[in-house]
C-alpha positions as a Markdown table, in Angstrom:
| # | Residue | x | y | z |
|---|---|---|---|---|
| 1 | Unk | 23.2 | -164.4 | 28.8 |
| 2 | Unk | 27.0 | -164.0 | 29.9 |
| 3 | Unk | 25.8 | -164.3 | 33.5 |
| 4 | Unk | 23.5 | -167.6 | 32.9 |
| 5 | Unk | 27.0 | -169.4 | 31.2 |
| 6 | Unk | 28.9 | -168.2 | 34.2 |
| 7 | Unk | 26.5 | -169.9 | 36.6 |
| 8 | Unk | 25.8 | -173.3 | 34.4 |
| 9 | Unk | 29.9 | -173.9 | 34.8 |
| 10 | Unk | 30.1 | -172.6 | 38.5 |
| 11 | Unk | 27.2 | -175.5 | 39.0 |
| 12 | Unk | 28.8 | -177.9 | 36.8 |
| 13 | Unk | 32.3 | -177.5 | 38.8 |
| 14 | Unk | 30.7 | -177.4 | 42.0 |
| 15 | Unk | 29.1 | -180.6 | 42.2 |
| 16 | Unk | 29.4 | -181.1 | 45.8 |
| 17 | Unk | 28.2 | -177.7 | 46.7 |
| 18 | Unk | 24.9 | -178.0 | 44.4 |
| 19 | Unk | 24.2 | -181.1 | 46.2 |
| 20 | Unk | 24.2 | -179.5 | 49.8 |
| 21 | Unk | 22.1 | -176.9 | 48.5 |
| 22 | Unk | 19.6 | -179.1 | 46.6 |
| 23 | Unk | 19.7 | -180.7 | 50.1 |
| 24 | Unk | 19.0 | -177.5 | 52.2 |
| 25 | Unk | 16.6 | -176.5 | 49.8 |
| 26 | Unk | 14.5 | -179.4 | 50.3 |
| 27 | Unk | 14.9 | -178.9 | 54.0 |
| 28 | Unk | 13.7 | -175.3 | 54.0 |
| 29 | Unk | 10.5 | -176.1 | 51.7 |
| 30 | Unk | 9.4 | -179.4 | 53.6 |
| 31 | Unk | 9.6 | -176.5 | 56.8 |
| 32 | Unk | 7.9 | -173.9 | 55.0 |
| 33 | Unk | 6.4 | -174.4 | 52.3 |
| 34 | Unk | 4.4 | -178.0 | 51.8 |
| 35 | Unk | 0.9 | -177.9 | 51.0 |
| 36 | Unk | -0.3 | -178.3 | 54.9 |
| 37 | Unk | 1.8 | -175.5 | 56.2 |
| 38 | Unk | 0.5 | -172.9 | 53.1 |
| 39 | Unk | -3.0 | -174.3 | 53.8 |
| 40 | Unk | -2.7 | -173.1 | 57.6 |
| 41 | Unk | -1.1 | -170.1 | 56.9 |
| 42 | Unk | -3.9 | -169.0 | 54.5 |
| 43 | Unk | -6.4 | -170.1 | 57.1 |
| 44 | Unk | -4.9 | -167.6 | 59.8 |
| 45 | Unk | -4.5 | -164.7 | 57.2 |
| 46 | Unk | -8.3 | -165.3 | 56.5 |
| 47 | Unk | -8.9 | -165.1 | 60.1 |
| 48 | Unk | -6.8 | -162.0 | 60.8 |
| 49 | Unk | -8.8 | -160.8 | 58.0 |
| 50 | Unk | -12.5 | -161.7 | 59.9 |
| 51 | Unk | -11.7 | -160.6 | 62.5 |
């Protein structure tokens, strides 16, 4: 609990910070992680798989 409080301040005095990492966050998923890209990935596992 103790460690939850401590990181609900941190984000609450490091606006700026959160923001960049909202940002990057967003970055990283629409690289890695959007439907199209997990549909393609699943597609070559099942191939790997068949083959």
């Amino acid at each position: 609990m103790q460690s939850w409080v401590e990181a609900l301040r941190w984000s609450g005095n490091h606006l700026m910070q959160m923001e960049k990492m909202g940002k990057k966050a967003r970055q990283v998923y629409q690289q890695k992680y959007t439907p199209e890209i997990n549909y393609q990935q699943m597609m070559n596992i099942y191939q790997t798989i068949l083959k």
